[in-house]
N, CA, C and O atoms as a CHARMM CRD file, in Angstrom:
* protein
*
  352
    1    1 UNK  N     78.19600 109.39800 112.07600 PROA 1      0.00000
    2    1 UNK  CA    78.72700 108.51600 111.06200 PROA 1      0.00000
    3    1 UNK  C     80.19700 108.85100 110.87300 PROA 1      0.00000
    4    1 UNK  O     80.46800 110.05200 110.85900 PROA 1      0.00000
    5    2 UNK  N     81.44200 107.75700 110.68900 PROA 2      0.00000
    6    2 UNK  CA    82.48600 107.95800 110.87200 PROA 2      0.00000
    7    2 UNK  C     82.84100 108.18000 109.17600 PROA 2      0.00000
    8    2 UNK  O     82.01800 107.77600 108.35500 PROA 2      0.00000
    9    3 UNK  N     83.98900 108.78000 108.76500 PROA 3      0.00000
   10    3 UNK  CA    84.19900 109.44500 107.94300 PROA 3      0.00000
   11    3 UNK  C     85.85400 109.38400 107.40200 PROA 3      0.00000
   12    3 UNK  O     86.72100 109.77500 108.18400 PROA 3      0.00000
   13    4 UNK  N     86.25800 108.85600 105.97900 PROA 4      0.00000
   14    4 UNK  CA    87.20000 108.18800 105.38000 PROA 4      0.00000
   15    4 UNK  C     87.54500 109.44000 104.38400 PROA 4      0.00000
   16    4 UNK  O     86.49800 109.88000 103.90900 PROA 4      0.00000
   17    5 UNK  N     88.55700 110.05400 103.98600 PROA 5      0.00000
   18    5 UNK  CA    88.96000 110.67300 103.05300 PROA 5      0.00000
   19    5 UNK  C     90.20000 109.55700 102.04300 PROA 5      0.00000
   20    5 UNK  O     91.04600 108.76300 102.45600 PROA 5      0.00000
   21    6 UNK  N     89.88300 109.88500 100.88100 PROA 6      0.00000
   22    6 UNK  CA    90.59800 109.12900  99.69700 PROA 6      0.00000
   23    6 UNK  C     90.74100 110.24300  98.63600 PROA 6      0.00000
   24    6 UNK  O     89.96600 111.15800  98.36000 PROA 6      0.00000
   25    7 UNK  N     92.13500 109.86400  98.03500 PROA 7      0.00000
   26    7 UNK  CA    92.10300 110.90000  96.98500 PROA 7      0.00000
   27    7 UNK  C     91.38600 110.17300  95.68600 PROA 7      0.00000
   28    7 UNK  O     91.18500 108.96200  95.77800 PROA 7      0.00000
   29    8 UNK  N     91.05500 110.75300  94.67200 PROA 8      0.00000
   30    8 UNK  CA    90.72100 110.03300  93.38300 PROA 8      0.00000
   31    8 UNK  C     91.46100 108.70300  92.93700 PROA 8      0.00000
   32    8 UNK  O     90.97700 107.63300  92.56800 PROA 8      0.00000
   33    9 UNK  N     93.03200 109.17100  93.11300 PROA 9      0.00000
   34    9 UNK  CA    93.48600 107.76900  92.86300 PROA 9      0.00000
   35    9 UNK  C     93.21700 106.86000  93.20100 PROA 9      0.00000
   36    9 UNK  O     92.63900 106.09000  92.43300 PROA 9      0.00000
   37   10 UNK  N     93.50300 106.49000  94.52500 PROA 10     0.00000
   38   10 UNK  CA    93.09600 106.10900  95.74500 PROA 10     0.00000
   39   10 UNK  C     91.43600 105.10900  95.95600 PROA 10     0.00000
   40   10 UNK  O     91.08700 104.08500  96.54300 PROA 10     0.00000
   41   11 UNK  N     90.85400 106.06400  95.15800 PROA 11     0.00000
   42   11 UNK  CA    89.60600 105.58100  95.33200 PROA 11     0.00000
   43   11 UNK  C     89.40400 104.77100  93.59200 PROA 11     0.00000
   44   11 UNK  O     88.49600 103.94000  93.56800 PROA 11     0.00000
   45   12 UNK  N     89.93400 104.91300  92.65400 PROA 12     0.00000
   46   12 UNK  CA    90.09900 104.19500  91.59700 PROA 12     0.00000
   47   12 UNK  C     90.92200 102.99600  91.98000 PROA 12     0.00000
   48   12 UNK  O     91.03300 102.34400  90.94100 PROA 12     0.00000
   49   13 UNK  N     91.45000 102.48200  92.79100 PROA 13     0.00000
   50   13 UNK  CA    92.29900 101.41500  92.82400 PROA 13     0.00000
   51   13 UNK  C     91.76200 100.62800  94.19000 PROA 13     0.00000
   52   13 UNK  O     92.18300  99.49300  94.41100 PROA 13     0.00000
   53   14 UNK  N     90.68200 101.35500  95.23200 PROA 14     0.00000
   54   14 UNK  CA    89.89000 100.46300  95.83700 PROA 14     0.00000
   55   14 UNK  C     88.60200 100.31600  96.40100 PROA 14     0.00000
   56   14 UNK  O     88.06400  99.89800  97.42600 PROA 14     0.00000
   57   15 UNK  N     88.19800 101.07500  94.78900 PROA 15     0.00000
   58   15 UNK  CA    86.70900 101.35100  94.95900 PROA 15     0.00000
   59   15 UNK  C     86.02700 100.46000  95.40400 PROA 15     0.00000
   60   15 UNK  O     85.09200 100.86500  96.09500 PROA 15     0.00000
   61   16 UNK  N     86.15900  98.76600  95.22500 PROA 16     0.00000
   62   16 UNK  CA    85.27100  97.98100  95.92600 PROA 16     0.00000
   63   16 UNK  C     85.56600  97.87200  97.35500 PROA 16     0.00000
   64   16 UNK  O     84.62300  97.32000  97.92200 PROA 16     0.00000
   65   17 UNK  N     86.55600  98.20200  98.18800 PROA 17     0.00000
   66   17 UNK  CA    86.76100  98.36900  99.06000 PROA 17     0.00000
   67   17 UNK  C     85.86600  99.54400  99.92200 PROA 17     0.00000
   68   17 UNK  O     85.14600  99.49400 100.92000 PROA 17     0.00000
   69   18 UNK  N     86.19900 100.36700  99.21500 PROA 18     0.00000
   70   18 UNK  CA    85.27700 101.77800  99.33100 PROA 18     0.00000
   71   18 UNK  C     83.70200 101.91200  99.53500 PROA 18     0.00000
   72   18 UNK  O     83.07900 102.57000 100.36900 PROA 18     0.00000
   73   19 UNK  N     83.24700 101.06600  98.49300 PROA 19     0.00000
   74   19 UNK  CA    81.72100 100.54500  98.82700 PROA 19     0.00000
   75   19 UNK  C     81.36300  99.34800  99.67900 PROA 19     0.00000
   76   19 UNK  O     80.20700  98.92400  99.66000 PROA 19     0.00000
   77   20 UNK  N     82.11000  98.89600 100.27600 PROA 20     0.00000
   78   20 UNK  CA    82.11700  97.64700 101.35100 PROA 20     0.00000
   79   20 UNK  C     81.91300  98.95100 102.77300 PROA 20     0.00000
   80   20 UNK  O     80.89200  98.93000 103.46000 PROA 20     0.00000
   81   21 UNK  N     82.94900  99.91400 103.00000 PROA 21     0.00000
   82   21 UNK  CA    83.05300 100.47100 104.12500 PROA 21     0.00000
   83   21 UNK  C     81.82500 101.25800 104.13300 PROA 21     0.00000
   84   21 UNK  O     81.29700 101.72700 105.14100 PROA 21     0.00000
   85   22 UNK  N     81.30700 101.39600 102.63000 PROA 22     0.00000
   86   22 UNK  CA    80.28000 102.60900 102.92200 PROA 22     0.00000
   87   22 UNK  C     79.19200 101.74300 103.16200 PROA 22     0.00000
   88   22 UNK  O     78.55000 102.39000 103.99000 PROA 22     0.00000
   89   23 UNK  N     78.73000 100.95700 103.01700 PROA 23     0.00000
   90   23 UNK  CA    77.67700  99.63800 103.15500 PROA 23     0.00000
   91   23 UNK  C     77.54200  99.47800 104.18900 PROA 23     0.00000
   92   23 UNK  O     76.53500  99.73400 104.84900 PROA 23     0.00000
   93   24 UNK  N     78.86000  98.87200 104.65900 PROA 24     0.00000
   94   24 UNK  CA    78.99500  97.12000 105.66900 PROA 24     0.00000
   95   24 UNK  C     78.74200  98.37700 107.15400 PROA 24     0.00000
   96   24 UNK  O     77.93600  98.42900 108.08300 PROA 24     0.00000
   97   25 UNK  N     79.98700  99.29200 106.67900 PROA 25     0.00000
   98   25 UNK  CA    80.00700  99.98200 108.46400 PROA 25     0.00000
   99   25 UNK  C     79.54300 101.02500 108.21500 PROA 25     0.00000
  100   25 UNK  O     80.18900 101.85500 108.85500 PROA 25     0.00000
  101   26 UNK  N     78.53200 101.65300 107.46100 PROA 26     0.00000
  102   26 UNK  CA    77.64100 102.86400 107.11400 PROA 26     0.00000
  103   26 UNK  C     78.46700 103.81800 107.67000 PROA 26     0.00000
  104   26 UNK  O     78.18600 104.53200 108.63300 PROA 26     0.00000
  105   27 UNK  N     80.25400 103.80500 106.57200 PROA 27     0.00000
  106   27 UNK  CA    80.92300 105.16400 106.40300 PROA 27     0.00000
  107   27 UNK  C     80.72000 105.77300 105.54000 PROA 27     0.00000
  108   27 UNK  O     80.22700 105.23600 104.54900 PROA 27     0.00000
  109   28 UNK  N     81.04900 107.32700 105.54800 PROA 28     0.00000
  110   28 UNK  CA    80.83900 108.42600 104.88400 PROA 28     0.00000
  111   28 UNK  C     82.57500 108.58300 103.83900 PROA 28     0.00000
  112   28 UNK  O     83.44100 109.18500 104.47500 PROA 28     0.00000
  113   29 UNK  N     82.88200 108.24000 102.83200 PROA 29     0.00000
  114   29 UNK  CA    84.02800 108.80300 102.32100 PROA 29     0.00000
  115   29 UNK  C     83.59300 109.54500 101.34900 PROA 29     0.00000
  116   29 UNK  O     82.73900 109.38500 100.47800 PROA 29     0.00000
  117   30 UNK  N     84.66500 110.79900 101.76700 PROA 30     0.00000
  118   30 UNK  CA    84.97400 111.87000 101.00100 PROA 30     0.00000
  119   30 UNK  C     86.39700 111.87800  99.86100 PROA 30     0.00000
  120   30 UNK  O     87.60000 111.83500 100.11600 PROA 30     0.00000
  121   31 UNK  N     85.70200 111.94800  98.60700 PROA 31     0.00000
  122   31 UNK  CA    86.77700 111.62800  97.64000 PROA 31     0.00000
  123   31 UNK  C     87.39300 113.28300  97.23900 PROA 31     0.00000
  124   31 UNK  O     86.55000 114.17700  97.14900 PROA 31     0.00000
  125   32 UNK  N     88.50400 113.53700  97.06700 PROA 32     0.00000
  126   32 UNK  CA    89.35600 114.50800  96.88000 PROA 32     0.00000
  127   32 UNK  C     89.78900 114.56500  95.84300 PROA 32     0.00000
  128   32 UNK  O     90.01500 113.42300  95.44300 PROA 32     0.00000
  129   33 UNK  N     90.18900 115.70000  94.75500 PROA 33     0.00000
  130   33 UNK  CA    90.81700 115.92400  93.89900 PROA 33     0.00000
  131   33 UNK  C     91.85900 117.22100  93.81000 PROA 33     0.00000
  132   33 UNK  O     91.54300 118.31000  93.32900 PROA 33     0.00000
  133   34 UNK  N     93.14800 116.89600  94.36400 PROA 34     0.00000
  134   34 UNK  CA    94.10800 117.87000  94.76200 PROA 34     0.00000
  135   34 UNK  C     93.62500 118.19000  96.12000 PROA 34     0.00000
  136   34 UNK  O     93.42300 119.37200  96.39800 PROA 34     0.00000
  137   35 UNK  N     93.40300 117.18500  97.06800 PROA 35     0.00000
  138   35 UNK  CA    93.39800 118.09200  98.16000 PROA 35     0.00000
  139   35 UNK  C     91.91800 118.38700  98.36700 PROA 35     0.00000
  140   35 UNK  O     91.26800 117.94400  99.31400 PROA 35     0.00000
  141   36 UNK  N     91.42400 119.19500  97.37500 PROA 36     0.00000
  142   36 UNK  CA    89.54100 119.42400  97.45000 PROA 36     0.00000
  143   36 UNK  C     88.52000 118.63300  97.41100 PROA 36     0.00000
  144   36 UNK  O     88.36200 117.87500  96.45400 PROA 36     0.00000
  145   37 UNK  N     87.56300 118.68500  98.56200 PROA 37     0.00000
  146   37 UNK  CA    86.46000 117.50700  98.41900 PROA 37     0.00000
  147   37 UNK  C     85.98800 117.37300  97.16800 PROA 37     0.00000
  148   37 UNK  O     85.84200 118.43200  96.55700 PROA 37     0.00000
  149   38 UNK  N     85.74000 116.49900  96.67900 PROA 38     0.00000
  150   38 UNK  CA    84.80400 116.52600  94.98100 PROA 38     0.00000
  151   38 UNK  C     83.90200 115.95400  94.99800 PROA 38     0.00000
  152   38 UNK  O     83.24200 116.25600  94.00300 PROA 38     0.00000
  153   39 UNK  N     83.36300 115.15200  95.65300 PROA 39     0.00000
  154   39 UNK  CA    82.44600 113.79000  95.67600 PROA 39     0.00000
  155   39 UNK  C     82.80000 113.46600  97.46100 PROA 39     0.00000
  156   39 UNK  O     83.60900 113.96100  98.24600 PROA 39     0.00000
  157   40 UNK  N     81.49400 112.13600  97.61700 PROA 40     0.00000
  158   40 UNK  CA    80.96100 112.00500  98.78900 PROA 40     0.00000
  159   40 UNK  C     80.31300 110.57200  98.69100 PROA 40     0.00000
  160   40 UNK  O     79.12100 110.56400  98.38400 PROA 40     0.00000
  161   41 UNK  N     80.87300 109.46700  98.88900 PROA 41     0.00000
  162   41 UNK  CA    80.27100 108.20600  98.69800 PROA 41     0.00000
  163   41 UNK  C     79.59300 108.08300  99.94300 PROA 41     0.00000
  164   41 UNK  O     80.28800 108.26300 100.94300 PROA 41     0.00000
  165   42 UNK  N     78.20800 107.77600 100.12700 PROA 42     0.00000
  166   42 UNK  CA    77.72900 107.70800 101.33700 PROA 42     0.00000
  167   42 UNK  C     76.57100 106.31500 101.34200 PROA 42     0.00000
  168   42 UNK  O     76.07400 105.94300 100.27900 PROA 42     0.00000
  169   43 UNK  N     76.27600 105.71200 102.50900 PROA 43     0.00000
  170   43 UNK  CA    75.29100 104.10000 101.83200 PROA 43     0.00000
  171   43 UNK  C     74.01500 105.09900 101.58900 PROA 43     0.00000
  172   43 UNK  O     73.74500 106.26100 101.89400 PROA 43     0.00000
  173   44 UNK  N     73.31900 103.94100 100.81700 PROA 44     0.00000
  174   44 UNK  CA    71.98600 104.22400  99.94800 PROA 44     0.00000
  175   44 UNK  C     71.09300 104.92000 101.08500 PROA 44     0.00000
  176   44 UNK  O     70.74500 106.08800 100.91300 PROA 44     0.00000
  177   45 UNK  N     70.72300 104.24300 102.21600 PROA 45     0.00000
  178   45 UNK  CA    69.90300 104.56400 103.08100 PROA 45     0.00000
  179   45 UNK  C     70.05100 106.15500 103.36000 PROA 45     0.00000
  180   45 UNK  O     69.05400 106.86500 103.49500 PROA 45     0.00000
  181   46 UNK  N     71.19600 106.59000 103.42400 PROA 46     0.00000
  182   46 UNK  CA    71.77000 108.22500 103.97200 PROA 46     0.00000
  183   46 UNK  C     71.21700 108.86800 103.02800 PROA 46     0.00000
  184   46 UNK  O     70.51400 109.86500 103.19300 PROA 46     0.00000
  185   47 UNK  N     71.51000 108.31300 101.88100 PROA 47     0.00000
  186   47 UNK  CA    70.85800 109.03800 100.38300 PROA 47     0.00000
  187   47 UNK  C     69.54000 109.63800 100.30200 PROA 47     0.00000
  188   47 UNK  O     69.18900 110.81800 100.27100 PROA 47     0.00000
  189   48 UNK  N     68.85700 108.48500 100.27400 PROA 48     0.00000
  190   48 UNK  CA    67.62200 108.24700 100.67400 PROA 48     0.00000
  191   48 UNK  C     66.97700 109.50800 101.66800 PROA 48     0.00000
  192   48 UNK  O     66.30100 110.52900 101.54100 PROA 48     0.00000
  193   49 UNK  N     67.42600 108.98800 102.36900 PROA 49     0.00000
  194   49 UNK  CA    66.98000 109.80000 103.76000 PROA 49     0.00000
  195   49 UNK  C     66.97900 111.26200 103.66100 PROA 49     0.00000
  196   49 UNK  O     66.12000 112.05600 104.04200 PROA 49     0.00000
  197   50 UNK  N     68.23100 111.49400 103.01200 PROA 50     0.00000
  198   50 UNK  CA    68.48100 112.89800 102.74900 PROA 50     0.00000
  199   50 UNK  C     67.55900 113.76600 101.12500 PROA 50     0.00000
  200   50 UNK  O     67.07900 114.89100 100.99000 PROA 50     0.00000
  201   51 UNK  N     67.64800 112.77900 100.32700 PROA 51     0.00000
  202   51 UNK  CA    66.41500 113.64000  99.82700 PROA 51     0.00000
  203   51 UNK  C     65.12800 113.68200  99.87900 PROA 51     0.00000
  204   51 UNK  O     64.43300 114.43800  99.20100 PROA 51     0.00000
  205   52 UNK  N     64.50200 112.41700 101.14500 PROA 52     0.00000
  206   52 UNK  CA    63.39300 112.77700 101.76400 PROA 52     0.00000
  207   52 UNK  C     63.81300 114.37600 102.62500 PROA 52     0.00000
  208   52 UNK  O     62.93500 115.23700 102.64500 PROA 52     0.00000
  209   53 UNK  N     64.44500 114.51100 102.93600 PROA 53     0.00000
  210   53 UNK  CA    64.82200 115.90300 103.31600 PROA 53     0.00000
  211   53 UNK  C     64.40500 117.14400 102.88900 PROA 53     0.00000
  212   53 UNK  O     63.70500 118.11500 103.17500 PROA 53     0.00000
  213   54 UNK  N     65.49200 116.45500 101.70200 PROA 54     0.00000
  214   54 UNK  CA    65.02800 118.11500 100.62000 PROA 54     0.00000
  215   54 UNK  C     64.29800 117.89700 100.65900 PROA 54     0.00000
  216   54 UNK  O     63.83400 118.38300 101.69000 PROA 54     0.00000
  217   55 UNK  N     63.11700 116.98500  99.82200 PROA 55     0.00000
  218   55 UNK  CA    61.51100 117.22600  99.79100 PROA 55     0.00000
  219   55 UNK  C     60.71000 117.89500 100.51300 PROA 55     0.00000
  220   55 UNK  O     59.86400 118.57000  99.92800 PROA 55     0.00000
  221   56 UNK  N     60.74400 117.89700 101.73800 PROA 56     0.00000
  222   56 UNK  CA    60.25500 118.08200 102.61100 PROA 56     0.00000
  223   56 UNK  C     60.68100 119.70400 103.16800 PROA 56     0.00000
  224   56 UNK  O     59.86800 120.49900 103.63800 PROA 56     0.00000
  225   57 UNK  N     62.23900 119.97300 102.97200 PROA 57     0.00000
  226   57 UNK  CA    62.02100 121.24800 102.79700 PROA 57     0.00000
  227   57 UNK  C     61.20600 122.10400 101.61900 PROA 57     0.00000
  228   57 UNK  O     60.31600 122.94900 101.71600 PROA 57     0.00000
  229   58 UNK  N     61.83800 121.56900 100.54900 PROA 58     0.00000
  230   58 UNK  CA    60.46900 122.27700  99.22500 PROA 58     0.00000
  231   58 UNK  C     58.68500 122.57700  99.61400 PROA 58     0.00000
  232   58 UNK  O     58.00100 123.59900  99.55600 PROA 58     0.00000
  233   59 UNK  N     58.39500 121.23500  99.99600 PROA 59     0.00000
  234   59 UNK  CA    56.85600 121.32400 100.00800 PROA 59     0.00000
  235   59 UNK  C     57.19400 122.33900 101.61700 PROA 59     0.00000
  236   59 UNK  O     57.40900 123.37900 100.99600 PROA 59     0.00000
  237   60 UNK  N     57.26000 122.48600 102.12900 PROA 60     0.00000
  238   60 UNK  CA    57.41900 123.69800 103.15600 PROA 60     0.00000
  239   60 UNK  C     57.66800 125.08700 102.71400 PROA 60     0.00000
  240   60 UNK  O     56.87200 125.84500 103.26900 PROA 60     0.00000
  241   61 UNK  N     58.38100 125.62100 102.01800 PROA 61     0.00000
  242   61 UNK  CA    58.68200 126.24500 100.81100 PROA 61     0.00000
  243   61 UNK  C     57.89300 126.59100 100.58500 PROA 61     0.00000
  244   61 UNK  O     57.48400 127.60900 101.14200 PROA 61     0.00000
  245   62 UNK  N     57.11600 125.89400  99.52600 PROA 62     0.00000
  246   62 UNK  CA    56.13200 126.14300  98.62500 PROA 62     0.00000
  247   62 UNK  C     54.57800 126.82100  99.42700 PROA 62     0.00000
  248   62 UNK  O     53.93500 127.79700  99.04100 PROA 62     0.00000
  249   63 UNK  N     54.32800 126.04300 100.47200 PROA 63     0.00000
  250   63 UNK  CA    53.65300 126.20800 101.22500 PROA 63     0.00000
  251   63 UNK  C     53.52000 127.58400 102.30500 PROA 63     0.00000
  252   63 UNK  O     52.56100 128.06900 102.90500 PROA 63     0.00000
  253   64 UNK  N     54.81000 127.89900 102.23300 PROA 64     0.00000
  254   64 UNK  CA    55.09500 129.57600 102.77800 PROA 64     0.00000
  255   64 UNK  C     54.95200 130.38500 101.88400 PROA 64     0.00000
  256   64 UNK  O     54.40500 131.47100 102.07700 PROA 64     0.00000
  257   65 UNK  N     55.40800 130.01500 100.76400 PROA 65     0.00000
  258   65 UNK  CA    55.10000 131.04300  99.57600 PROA 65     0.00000
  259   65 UNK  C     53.35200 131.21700  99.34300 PROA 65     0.00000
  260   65 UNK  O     52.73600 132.28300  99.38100 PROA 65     0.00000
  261   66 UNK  N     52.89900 130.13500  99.14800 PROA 66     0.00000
  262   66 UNK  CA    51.25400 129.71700  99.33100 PROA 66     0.00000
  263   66 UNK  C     50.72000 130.71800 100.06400 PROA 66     0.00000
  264   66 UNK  O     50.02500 131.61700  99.58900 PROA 66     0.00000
  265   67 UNK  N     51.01300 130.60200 101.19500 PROA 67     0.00000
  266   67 UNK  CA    50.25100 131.36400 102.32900 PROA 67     0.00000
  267   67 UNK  C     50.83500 132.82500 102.31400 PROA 67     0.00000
  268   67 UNK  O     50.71400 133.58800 103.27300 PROA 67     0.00000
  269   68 UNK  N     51.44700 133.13100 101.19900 PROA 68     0.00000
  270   68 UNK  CA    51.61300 134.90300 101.48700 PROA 68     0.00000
  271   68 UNK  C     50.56200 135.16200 100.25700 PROA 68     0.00000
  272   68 UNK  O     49.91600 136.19300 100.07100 PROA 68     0.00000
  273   69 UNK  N     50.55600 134.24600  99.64800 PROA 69     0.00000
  274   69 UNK  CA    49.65900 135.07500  98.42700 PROA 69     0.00000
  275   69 UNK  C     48.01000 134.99800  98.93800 PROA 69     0.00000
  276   69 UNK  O     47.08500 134.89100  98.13300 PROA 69     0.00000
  277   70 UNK  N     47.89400 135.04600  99.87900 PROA 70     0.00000
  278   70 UNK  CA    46.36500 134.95000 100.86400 PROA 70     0.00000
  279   70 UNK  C     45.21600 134.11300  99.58000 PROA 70     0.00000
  280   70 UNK  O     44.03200 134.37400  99.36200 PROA 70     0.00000
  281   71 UNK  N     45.98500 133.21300  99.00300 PROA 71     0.00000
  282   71 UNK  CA    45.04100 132.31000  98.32700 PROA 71     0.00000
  283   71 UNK  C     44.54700 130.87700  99.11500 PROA 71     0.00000
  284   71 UNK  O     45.33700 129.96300  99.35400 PROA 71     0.00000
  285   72 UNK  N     43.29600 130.84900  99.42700 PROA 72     0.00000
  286   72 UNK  CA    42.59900 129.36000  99.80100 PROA 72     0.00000
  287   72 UNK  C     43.55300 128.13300  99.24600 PROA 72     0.00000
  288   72 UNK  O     44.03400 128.32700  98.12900 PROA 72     0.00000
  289   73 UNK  N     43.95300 126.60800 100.05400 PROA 73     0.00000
  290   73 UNK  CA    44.18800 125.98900  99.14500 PROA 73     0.00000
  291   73 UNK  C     43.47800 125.25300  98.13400 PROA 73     0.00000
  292   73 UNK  O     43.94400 124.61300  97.19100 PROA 73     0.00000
  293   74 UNK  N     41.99500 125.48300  98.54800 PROA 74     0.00000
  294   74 UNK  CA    41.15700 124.77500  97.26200 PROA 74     0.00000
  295   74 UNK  C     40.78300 125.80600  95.88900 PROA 74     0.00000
  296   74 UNK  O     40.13800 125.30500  94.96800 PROA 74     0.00000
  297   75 UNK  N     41.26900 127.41900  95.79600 PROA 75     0.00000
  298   75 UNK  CA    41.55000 128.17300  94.65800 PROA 75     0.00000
  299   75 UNK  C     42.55900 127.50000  94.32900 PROA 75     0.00000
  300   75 UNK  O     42.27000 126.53200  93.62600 PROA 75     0.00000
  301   76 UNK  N     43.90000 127.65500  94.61300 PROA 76     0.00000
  302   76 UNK  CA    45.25600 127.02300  94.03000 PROA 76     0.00000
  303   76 UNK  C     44.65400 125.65300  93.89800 PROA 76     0.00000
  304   76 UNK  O     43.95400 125.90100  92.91700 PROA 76     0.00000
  305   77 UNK  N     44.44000 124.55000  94.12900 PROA 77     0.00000
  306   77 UNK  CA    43.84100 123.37800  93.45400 PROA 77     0.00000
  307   77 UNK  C     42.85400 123.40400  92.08400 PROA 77     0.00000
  308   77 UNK  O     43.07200 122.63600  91.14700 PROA 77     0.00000
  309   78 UNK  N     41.93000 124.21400  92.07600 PROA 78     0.00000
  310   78 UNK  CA    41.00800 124.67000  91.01400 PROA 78     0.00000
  311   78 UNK  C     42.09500 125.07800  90.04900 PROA 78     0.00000
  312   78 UNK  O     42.45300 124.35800  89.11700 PROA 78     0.00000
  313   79 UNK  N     42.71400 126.52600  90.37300 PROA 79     0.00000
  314   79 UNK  CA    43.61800 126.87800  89.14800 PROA 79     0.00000
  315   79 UNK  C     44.47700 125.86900  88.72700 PROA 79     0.00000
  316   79 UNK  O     44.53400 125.81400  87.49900 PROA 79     0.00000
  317   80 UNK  N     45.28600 124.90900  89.40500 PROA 80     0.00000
  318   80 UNK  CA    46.07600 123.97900  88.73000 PROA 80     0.00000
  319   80 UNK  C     45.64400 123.34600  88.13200 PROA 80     0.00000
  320   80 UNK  O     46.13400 123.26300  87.00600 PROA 80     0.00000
  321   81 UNK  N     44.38100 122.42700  88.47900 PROA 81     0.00000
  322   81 UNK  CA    43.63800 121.37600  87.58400 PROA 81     0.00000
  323   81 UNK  C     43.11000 122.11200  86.35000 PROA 81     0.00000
  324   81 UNK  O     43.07100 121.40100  85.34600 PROA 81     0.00000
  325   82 UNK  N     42.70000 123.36300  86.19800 PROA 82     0.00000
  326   82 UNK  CA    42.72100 124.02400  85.14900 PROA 82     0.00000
  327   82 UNK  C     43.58700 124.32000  84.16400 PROA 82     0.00000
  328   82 UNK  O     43.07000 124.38400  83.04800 PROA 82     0.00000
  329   83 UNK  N     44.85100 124.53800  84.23400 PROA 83     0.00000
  330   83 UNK  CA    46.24200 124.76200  83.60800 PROA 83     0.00000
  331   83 UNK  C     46.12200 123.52800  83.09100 PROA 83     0.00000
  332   83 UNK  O     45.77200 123.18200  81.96200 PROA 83     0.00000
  333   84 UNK  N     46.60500 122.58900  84.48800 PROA 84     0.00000
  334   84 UNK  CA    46.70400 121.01500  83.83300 PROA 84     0.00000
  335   84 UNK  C     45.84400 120.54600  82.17300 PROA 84     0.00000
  336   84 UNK  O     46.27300 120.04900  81.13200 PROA 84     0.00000
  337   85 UNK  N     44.57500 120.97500  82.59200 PROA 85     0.00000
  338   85 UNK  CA    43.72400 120.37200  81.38700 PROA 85     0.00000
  339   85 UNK  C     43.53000 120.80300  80.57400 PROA 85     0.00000
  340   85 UNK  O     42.89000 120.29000  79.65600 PROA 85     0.00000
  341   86 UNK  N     44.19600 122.38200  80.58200 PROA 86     0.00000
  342   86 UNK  CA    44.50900 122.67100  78.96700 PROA 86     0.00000
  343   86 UNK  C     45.64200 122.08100  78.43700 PROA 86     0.00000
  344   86 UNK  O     45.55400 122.13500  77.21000 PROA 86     0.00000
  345   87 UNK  N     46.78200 121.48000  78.83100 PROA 87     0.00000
  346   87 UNK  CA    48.01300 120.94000  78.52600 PROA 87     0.00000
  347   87 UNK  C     47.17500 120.06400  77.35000 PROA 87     0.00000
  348   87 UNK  O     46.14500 119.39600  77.43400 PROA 87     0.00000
  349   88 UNK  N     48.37000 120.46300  75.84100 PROA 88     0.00000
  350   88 UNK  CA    47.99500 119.35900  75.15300 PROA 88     0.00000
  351   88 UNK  C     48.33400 117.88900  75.59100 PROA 88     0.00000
  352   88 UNK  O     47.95500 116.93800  74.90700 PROA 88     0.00000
């Protein structure tokens, strides 16, 4: 994905421009403040995509952690639905 740097100003004076490039030609701009990246306008789909990502690292995660505590996953199911149903 090709990739646009704008400073803040810059991007206040053609932000609709800015979301046309990130849309139309699925660019990546990087907005700057002094020089430093600050922000990252990227199209929805990238978004998307990317915190199917994270997710997917977490439940992996979680699932390594799972398997060191040498618990079954149908104990950890029992204990949660238990917690759960004391919740007022």
């Amino acid at each position: 994905m090709k990739g646009t740097t704008v400073s803040v100003a810059e991007g206040k004076k053609g932000f609709s421009r800015l979301l046309q490039h990130a849309t139309e030609k699925k660019e990546k701009i990087i907005v700057t403040k002094r020089k430093k990246p600050v922000a990252v306008i990227v199209p929805y789909e990238e978004y998307q995509r990317s915190m199917r990502l994270e997710g997917y690292k977490k439940i992996m995660e979680a699932r390594e952690a799972f398997s060191k505590t040498g618990l079954r996953a149908d104990q950890i199911y029992k204990e949660a639905k238990k917690q759960l149903e004391r919740r007022p």
